[in-house]
C-alpha positions as a printed Julia matrix, in Angstrom:
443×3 Matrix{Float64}:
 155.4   109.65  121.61
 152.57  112.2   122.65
 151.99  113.36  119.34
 152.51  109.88  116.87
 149.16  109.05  117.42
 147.99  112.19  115.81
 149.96  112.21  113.25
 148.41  108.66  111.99
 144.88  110.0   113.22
 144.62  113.5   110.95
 146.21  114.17  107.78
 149.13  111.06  108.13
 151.4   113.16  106.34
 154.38  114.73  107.64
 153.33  117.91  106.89
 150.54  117.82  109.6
 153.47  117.17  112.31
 154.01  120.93  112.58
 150.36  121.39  114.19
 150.51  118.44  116.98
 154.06  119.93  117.94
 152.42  123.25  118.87
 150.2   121.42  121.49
 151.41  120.92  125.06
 152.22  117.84  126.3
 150.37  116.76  129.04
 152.84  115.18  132.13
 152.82  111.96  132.27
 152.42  109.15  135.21
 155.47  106.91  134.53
 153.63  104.35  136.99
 151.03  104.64  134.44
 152.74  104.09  131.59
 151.59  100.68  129.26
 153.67   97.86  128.32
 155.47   98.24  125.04
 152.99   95.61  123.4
 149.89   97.46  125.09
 151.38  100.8   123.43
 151.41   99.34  119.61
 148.26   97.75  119.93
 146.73  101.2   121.15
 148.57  102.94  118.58
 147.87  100.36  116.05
 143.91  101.37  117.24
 144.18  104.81  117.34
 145.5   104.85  113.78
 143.32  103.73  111.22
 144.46  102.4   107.69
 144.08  105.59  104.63
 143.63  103.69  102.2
 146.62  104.05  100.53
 148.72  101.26   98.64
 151.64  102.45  100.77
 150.62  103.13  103.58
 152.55  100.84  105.63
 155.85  102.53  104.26
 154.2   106.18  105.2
 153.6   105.15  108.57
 157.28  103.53  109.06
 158.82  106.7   107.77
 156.83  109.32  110.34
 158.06  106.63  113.32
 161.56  106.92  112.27
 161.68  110.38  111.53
 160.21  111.35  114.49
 162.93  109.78  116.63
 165.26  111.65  115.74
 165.65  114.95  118.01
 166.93  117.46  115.72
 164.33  116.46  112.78
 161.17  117.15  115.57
 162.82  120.56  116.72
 162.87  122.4   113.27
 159.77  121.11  112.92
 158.44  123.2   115.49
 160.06  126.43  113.99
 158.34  125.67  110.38
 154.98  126.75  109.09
 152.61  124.71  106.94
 153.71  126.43  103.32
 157.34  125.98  104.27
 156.68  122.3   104.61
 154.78  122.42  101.16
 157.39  123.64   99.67
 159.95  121.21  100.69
 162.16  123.65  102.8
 161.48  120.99  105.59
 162.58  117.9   103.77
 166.45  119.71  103.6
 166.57  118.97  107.19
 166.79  115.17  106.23
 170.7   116.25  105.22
 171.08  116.58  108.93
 169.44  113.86  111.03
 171.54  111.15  112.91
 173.27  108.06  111.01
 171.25  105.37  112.64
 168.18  107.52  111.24
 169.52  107.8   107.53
 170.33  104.15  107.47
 166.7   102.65  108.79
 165.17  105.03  106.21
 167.45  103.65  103.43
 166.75  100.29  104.43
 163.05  100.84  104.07
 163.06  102.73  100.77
 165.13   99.5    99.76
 162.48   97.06  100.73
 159.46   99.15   99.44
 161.02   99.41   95.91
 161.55   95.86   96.22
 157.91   94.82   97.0
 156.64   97.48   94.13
 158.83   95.82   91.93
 157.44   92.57   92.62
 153.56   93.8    92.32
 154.16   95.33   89.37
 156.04   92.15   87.93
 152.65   90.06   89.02
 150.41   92.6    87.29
 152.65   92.43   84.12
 152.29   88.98   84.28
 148.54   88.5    84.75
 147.93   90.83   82.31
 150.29   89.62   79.12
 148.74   85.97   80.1
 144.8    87.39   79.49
 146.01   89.32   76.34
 145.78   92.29   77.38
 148.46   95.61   76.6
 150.53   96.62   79.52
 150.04  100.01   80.22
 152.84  101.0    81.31
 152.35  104.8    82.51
 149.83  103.99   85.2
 152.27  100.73   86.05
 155.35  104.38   86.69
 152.78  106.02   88.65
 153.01  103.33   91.54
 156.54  104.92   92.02
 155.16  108.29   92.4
 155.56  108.94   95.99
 159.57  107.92   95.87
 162.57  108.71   93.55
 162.73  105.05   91.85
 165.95  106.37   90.06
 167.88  105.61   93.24
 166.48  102.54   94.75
 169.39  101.86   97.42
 169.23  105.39   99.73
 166.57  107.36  100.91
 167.19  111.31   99.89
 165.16  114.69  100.34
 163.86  114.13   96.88
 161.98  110.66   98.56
 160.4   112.72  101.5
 159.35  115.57   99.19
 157.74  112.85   96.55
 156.19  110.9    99.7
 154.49  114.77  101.19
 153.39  115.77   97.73
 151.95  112.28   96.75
 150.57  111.7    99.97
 148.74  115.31  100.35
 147.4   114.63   96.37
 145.98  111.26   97.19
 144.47  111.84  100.62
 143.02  114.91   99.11
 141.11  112.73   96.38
 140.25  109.76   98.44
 136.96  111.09   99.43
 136.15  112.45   95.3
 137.34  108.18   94.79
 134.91  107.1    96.91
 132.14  109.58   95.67
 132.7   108.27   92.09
 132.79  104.69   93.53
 129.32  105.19   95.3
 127.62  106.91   92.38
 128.55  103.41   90.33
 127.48  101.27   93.03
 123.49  103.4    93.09
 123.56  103.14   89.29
 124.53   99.42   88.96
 122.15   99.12   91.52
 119.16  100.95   89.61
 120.72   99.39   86.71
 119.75   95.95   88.26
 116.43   96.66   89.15
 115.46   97.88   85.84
 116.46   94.94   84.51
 115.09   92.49   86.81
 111.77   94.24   85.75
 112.37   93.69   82.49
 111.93   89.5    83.85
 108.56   90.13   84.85
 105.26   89.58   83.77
 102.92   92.52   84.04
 101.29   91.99   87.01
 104.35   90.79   88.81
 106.28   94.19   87.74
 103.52   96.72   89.06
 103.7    94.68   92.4
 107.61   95.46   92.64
 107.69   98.85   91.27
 104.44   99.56   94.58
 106.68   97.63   96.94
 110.0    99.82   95.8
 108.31  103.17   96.43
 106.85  101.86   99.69
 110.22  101.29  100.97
 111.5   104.48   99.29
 108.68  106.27  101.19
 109.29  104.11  104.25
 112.9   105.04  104.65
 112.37  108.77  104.26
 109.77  108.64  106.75
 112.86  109.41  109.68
 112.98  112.6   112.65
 114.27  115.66  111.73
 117.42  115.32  110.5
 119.81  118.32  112.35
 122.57  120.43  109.74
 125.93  118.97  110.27
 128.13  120.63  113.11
 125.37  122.79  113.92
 124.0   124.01  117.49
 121.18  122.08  117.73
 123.03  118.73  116.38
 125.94  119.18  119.34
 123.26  119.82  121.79
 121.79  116.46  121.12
 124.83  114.81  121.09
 125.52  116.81  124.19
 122.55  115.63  125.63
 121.87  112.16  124.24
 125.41  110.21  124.62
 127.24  112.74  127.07
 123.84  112.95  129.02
 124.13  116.38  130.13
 121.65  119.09  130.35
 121.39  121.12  126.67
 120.97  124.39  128.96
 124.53  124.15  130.19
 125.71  123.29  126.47
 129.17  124.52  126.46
 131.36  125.02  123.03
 134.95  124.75  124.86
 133.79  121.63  127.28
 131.72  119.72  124.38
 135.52  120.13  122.14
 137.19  118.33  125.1
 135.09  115.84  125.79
 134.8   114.43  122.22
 138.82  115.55  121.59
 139.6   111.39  122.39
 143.3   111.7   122.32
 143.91  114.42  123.56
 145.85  116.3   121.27
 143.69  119.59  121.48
 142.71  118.53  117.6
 139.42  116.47  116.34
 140.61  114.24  113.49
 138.3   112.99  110.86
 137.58  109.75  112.71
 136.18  111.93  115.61
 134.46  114.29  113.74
 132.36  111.17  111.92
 131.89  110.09  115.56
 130.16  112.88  116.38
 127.05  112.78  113.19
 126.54  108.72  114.83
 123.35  109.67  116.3
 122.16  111.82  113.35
 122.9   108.57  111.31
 120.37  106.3   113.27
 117.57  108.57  112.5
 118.21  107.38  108.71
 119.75  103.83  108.9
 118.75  100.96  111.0
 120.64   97.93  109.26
 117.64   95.4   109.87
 115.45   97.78  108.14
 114.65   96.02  104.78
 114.71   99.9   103.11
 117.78  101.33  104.65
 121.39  100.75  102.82
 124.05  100.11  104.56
 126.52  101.65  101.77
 124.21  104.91  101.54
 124.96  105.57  105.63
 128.78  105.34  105.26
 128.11  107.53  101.99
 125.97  109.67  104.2
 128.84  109.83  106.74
 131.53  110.98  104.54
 128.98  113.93  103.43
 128.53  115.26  106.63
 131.86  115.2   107.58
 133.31  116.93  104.21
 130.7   119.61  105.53
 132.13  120.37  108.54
 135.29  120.35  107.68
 134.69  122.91  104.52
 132.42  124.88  107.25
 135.41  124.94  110.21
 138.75  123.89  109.32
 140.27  127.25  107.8
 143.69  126.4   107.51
 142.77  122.91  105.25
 144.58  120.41  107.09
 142.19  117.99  107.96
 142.16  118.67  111.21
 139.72  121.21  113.15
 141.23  122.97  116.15
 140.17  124.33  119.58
 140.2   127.88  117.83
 138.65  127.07  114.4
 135.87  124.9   116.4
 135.27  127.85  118.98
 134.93  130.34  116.4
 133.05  128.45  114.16
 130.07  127.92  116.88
 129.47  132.22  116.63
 128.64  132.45  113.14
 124.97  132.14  112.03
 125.43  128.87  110.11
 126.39  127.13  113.52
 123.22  129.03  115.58
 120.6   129.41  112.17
 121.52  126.66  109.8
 119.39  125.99  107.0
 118.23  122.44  107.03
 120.25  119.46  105.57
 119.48  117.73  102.5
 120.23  114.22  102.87
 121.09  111.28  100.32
 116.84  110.48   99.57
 116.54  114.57   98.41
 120.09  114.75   96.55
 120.14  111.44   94.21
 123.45  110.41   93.42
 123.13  110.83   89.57
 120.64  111.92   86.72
 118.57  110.01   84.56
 120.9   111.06   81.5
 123.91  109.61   83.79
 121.95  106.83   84.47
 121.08  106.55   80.46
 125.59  107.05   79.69
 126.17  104.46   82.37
 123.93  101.83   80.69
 125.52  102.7    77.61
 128.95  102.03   78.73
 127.57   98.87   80.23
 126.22   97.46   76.97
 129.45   98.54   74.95
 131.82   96.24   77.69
 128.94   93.43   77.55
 129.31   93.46   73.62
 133.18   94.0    73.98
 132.91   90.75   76.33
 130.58   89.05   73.65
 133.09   89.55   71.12
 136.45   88.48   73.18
 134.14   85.19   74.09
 132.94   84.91   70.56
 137.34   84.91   69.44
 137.85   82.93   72.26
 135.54   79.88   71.1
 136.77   80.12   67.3
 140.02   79.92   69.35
 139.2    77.33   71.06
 137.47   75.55   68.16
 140.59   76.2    65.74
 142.51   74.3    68.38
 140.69   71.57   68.81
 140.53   71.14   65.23
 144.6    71.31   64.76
 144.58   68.98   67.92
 142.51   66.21   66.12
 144.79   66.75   63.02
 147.78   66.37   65.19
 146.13   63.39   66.79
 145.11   61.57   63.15
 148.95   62.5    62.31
 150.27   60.7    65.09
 148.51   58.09   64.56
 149.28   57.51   61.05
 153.05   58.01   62.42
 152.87   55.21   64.87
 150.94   52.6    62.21
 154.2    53.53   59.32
 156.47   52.77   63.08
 155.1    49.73   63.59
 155.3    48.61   59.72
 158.84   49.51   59.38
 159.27   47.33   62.94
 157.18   44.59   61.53
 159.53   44.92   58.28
 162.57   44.57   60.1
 161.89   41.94   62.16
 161.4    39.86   59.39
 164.59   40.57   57.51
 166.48   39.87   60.95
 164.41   36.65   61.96
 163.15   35.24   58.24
 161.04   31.7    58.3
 163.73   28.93   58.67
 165.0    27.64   55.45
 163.67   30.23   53.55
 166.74   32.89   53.36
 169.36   29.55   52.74
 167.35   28.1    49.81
 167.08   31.79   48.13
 170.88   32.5    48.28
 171.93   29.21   45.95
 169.72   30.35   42.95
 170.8    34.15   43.29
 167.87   34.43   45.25
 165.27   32.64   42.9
 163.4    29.65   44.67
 165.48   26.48   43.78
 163.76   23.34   42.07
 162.6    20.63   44.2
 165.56   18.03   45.17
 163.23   15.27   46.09
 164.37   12.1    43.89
 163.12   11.04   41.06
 160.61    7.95   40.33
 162.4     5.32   38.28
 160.76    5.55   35.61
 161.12    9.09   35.24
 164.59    8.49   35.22
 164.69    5.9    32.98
 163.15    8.54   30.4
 165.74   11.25   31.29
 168.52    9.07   30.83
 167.57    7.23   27.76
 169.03    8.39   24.33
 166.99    9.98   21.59
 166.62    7.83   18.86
């Protein structure tokens, strides 16, 4: 479809369908056209991943929907706000059968897999001790109705828009947060590892850390985002044209990759590349890698707060045309990159070490139970062991025992049983003498 690949490219939310449906379609060469398995893979390229857990179950639910004919033309006829406010997701009531039944079939499957995840994650955590929270464990099912797992209903498209919109919205506040822990465990580190060294040894590494501080700022003029003169250079420098014949209208079309009279995020970020290598070379000892996609983000966020009026993600051939004849696009003020804006404050810095000693002692502590654990069951194992033992000597006794009263010393038992069990006298005979005595009278 001519406009798929921009729903996946912009917003990848339904609600950003209305705006490729307004461009139009460009005829197309059926000689031309690429195999089926040439077409995925392209759109498979042209779409990158959001980031989202379920993302794979948003993209399957634009490809159906937009199959169906009577879904795509009310679509058309309804604005953004409509589609915020769900009058959009009624229509589901009247797309075809074969439609209904795919989506149902995929709602089914997705509420299967969450189920399993969150059965894994309930399992890993009762085995390390740890309590199940069980309201961010709900929120997984936040973008469908989990009351009704077997069909897929307005409610489940209206849940998927709203959840969607919320966490594409905060993806780029997720990462922000994410990068400002990654400088201060970073600092963090460094501190410490200077805390390692001997005197002379730390001065040498705190002169070698400002050199490269110093040493990475030292970079050409850095342009302001989506400005005049940064266009012109990309005008100039990668579409090798002449900066005097800079044109607003051409420049949109030649860096508009798809075609869909839209630049997406992912061509937007293309466009700050060069501005990028003035900052980051990544076999530069001083220059982060992390800090340029950081630095990417930024400048991106910029334009888009600068240009796209109608906040969906997506600048247009107006909103980009107009935007190059206000004063911030002809006399920007200059840009202040990552090295001028540090990612946090020293009294950050200060709340994140903090934190950091409070889990290490936490840690300290569940190690510390865990080795009187482990100690208190080694101890019950020996006693266990010693019991055992003492068990299997009483066995063998009682064994010994009764072997003896089933297989007594020959004679023995046989001799006992004609004096009620006392030994018998000796039976060997008598000297004659002896008998002579026994048998002769008293006197």
């Amino acid at each position: 479809m001519w406009w798929s690949g921009a729903i996946c490219q912009g917003f990848l939310l339904l609600i950003c369908l209305l705006v490729y449906v307004e461009a139009v379609p460009v005829a197309i060469d059926k000689t031309k056209i690429n195999p089926p398995e040439e077409q995925k893979e392209e759109k498979e390229k042209d779409n990158p991943d959001t980031g989202l857990y379920y993302d794979r179950y948003l993209r399957e639910v634009i490809d159906v929907l937009e199959t169906d004919q009577h879904f795509r033309e009310k679509l058309q006829n309804t604005d953004m706000e409509d589609i915020k406010a769900g009058k959009l997701a009624k229509e589901l009531d009247f797309v075809s059968h074969n439609v209904r039944t795919r989506l149902d079939e995929m709602k089914r499957q997705e509420v299967n897999r969450l189920r399993s995840l969150i059965k894994a994650k309930q399992d890993v955590e009762t085995g390390k001790g740890l309590a199940v929270d069980h309201e961010s464990l709900l929120k997984q099912f936040e973008y469908l109705n989990h009351g009704n797992p077997h069909t897929f209903e307005i409610d489940d498209l209206n849940k998927l828009i709203t959840t969607a919109t919320s966490d594409l919205e905060n993806f780029d506040k997720e990462h922000h947060d994410e990068f400002k822990r990654y400088e201060m465990m970073k600092e963090h580190e460094r501190r410490e590892y200077l805390k390692t060294l001997d005197e002379e040894k730390r001065k040498a590494e705190e002169q070698h850390y400002e050199e490269m501080k110093k040493k990475h700022a030292d970079h050409p003029k850095v342009n302001h985002p989506g400005s005049q003169d940064q266009l012109k250079e990309v005008w100039e420098e990668t579409d090798g044209l002449d900066p005097l014949d800079f044109d607003p209208k051409t420049f949109f079309k030649l860096h508009d990759s798809n075609g869909d009279d839209f630049l997406d995020e992912q061509e937007l970020e293309a466009l700050f590349t060069k501005e990028l290598e003035k900052m980051y070379d990544p076999k530069n000892e001083e220059d982060d890698m992390v800090e340029m996609e950081e630095e990417r983000i930024r400048t991106r966020e910029h334009v888009m707060n600068e240009v796209d009026v109608n906040k969906d993600r997506l600048v247009s051939l107006e909103e980009f045309l107009v935007s190059t004849g206000k004063r911030e696009f002809l006399e920007p003020d200059s840009w202040e990159t990552l090295e001028q804006a540090p990612a946090f404050t020293e009294e950050e810095m200060k709340e994140f070490e903090q934190h950091l000693a409070e889990q290490e002692h936490d840690l300290k502590n569940k190690a510390d139970n865990l080795n009187k654990q482990r100690e208190e069951l080694e101890r019950q194992q020996e006693q266990l062991n010693a019991q055992k033992l003492e068990l299997q000597r009483a066995v063998e006794h009682m064994d010994k025992l009764k072997t003896q009263q089933e297989h007594p010393p020959p004679g023995t038992n046989e001799e006992q049983a004609h004096d009620g069990g006392h030994p018998i006298e000796s039976k060997q005979p008598l000297s004659a003498g002896h008998h002579e005595e026994q048998t002769k009278p008293h006197q």
